[in-house]
C-alpha positions as CSV (number, residue, x, y, z in Angstrom):
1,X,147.5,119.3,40.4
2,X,145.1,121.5,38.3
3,X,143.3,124.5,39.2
4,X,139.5,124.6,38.7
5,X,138.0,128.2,39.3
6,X,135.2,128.4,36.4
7,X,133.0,125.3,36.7
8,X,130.4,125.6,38.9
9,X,130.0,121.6,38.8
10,X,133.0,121.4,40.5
11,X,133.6,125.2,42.0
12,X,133.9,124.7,46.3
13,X,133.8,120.8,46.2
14,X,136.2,119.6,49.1
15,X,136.5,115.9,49.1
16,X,137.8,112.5,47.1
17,X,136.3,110.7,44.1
18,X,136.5,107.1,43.9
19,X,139.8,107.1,45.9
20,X,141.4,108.1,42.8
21,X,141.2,112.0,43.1
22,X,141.3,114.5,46.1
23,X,139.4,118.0,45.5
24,X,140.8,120.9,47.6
25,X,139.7,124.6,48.4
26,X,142.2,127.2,48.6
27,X,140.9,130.7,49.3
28,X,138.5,130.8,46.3
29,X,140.6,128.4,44.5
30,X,139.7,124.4,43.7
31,X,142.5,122.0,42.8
32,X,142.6,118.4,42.4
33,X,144.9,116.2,42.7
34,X,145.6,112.4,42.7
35,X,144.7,110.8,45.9
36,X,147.6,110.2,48.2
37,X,149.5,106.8,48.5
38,X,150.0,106.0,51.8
39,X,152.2,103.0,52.9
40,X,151.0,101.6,56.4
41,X,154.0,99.5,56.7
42,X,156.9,102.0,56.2
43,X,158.8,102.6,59.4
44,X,159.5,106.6,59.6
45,X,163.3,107.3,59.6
46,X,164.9,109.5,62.4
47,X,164.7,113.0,60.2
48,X,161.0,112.2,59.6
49,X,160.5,111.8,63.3
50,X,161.9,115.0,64.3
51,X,160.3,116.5,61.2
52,X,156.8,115.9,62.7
53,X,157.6,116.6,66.2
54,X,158.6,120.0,64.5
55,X,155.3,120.2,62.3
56,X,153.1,119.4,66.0
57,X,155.1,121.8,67.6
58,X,154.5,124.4,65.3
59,X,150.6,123.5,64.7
60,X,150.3,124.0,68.7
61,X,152.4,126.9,68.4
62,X,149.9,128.4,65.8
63,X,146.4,127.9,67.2
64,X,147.7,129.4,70.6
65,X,148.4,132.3,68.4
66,X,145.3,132.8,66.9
67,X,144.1,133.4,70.3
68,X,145.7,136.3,70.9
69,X,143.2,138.5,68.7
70,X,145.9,141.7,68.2
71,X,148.2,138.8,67.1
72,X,146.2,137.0,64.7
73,X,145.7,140.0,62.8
74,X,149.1,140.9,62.4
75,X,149.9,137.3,61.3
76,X,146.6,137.9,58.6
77,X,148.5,140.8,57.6
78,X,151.2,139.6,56.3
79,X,149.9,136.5,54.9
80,X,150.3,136.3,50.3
81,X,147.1,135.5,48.7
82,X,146.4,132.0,49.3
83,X,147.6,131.4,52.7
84,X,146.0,132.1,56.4
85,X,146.8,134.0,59.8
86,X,147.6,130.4,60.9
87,X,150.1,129.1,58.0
88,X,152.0,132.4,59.0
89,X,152.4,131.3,62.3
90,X,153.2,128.1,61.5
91,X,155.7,129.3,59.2
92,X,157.5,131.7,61.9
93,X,157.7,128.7,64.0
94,X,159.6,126.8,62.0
95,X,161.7,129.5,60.6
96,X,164.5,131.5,63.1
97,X,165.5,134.9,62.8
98,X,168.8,135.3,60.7
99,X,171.3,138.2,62.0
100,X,172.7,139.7,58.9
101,X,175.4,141.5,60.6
102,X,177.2,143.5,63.7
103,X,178.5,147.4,62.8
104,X,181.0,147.3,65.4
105,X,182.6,150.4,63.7
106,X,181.2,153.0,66.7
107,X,182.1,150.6,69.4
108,X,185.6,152.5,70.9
109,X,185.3,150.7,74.5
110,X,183.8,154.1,76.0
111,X,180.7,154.0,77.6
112,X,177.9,155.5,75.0
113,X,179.5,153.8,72.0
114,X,177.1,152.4,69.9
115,X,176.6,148.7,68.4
116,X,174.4,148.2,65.2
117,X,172.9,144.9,64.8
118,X,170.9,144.0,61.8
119,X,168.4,141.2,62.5
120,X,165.8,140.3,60.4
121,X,162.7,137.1,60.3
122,X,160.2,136.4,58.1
123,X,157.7,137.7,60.3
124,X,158.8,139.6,63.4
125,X,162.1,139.9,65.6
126,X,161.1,140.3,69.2
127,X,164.2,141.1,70.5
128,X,168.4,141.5,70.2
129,X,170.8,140.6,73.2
130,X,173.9,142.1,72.7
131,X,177.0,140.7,75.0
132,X,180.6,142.1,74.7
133,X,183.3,140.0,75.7
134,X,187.1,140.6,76.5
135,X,189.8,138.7,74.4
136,X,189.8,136.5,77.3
137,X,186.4,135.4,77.1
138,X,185.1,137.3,80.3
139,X,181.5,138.8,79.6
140,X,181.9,142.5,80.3
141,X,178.7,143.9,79.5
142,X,174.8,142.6,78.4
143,X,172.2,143.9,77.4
144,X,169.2,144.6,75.0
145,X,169.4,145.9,71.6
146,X,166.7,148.6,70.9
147,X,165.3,148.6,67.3
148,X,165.3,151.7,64.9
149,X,162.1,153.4,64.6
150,X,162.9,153.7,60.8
151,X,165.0,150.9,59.6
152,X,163.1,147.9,61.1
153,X,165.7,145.8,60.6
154,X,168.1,147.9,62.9
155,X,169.0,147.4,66.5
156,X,171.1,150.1,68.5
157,X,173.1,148.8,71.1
158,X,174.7,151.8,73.5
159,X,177.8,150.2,75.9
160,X,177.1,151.4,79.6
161,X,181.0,149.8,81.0
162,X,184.6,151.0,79.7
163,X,186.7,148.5,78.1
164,X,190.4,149.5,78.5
165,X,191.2,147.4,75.9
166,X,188.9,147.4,73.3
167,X,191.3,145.3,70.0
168,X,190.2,141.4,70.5
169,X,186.4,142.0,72.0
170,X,184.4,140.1,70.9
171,X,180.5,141.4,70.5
172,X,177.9,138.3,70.4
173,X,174.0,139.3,69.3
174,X,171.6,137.0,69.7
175,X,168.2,138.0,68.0
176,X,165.3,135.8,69.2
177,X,161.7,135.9,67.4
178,X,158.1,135.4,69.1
179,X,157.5,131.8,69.4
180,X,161.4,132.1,70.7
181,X,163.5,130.8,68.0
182,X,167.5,132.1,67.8
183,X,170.0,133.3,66.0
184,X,173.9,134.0,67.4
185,X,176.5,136.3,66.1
186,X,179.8,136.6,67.3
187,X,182.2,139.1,65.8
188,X,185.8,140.8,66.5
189,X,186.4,144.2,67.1
């Protein structure tokens, strides 16, 4: 693919030539390219099936974001040169949160102790459920993570119940983004 910005023959065409070449706008950028092959007869495999049920899912995903003006915007924002408010959205569709890890280091089994969770997507993390549960497996407390004015990639989880017994809990976080994708991590005090 080559990149035409200087001839003004050319400069904004959108379109094919001849079936043999395919010219594309992108921002103030023209390209072209060879003209796609496309095999009519080719039976799509499993993985491609599920691959375009992803790709609708996220292209419906996207234009009921660029409703929401206030969201748009932000999605705009944070868009590289190049790419729009709705390839962003498509992009955080497709791609769920990651939790890097759980600070477990303030948790003592009093009431008041403090869980850090660090969550982070590639555009937004909506929010961070923190669970603890006994060495048994019995949820003792749940709740929602609050994230750190200054490090944005910090949630602050406070216990509200006393845990006699705090060696074997196990703390889960589960960091969810806004068209609702997940991410769990379990870890042992």
């Amino acid at each position: 693919m080559a990149n035409i910005n200087d001839n003004l023959l050319v400069k904004g065409a959108r379109g094919n030539v001849g079936k043999q070449f395919v010219y594309r706008k992108h921002g103030n950028n023209t390209t072209i390219a060879r003209m796609p092959r496309i095999n009519e007869n080719a039976v799509p495999s499993a993985e491609q099936l599920d691959a375009r049920e992803l790709f609708a899912s996220a292209a419906l995903y996207a234009q009921s974001a660029m409703t929401n003006a206030a969201l748009k915007k932000e999605y705009r924002k944070k868009a590289p040169a190049g790419k729009t408010a709705f390839n962003m959205a498509m992009r955080d569709f497709m791609k769920a949160p990651v939790i890097k890890s759980i600070n477990t280091s303030g948790y003592n089994g009093t009431p008041g102790a403090v869980i850090i969770v660090q969550a982070k997507d590639d555009f937004r993390v909506a929010t961070v459920k923190v669970g603890i549960y006994s060495a048994a497996g019995n949820l003792l407390e749940e709740g929602n993570a609050v994230l750190d004015p200054i490090n944005r990639l910090q949630w602050a989880y406070t216990a509200v119940q006393a845990n006699a017994s705090p060696p074997g809990t196990v703390v889960r976080a589960v960091a969810a983004d806004l068209p609702g994708n997940t991410a769990t991590l379990d870890v042992q005090v």
